[in-house]
N, C-alpha and C positions, 0 to 999 in steps of 0.2 A: 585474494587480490581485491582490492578497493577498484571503488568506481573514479575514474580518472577524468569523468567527461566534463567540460565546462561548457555552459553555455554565456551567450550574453544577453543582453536583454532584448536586442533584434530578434537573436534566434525564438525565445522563446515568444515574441511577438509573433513569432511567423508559426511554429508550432500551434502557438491555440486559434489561429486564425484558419488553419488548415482544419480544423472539425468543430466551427462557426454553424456549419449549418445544420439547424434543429432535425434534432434524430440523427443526422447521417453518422456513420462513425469513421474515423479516423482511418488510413487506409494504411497499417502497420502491421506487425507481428500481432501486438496485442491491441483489439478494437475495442475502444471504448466512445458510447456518444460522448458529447459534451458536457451534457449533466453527470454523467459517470466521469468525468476526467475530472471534475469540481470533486467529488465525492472523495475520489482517491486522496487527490491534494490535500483535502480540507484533513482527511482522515490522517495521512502519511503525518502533516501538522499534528493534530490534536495527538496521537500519540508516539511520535517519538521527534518533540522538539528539539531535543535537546542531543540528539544523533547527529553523528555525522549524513553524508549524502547515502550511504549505502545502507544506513541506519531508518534512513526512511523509504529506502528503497524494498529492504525485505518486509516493512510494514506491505508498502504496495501489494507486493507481490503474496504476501498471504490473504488477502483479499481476493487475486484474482485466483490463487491457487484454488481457496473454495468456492469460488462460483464454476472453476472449472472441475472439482472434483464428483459431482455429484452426488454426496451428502450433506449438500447446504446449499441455500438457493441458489439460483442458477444468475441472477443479476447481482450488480455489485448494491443497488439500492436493496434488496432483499437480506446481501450478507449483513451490510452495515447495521438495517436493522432486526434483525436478528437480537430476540431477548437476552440479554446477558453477553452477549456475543462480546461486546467493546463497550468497556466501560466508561468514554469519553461522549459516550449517544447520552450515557444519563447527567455526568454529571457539568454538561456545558462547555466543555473544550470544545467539539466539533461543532456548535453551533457559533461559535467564538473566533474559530481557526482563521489565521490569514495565512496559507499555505506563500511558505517563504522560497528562495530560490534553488535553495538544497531540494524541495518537493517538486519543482519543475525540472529538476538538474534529475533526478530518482527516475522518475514516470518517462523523458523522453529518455535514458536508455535502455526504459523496459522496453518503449516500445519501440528504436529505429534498432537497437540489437539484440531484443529476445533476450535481453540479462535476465539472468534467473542463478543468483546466488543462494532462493535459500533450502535448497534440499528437498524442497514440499510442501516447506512447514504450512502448517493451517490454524495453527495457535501457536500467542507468542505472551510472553507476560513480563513485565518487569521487576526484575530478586530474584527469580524461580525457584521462588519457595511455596507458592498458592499451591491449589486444586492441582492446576497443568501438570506442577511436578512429579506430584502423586499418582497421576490417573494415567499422563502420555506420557510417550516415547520422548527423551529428551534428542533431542539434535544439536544444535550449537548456541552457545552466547554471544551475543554480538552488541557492544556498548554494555547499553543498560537494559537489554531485553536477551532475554532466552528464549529459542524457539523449538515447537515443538511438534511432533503431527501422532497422531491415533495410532493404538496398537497394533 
């Protein structure tokens, strides 16, 4: 089932206005500061422009899958930079990113309905023919990305 939810541009006014204030987090399913709610967008943007809303939704959510799993840092700034982790930290997508409305439209249904389409995944790659496919558990393909979580 696709993500259905539309915002407008009030709403999403009123969304990032509601965790404005430095540090505090968002008072949702999934807490993220401000600086983290930039992070996701910017990320959800750099790699998977080219996705539909749900496309950048399951980016999100393997972000936060691994900060919540316990074998990789435990903040979203530690995941993202994480060596080798996302190849869009090296080569200037996500310093570049203008997180578009599909990335605001992703992030508030993670977090006013605890969406979590993607299984667990915690790596996701695009082709899935790299490393991932070899080394992880395949789960599902979605667009242009196939996602995937550890043995």
């Amino acid at each position: 089932m696709g993500l259905k939810k539309i915002l407008t541009a009030a709403a999403v006014a009123g969304f990032l206005l509601a965790g404005s204030s430095a540090g505090a987090r968002v008072d949702t399913a999934v807490s993220l500061t401000p600086d983290e709610t930039q992070q996701v967008l910017k990320m959800a943007m750099a790699e998977a422009e080219g996705e539909d809303t749900e496309g950048k939704a399951l980016v999100i959510r393997v972000i936060l899958n691994r900060v919540e799993s316990g074998k990789f840092p435990d903040t979203v700034e530690g995941v993202l930079n994480e060596p080798g982790a996302f190849e869009s930290m090296t080569n200037g997508r996500f310093a570049a990113a203008v997180p578009d409305m599909g990335c605001y439209d992703a992030l508030e249904v993670i977090q006013t309905e605890d969406w979590d389409g993607s299984e667990g995944a915690t790596y996701f790659e695009s082709g899935g023919s790299g490393w991932h496919a070899g080394n992880l558990k395949y789960l599902f393909t979605h667009g242009g990305h196939s996602f995937y979580e550890e043995w």
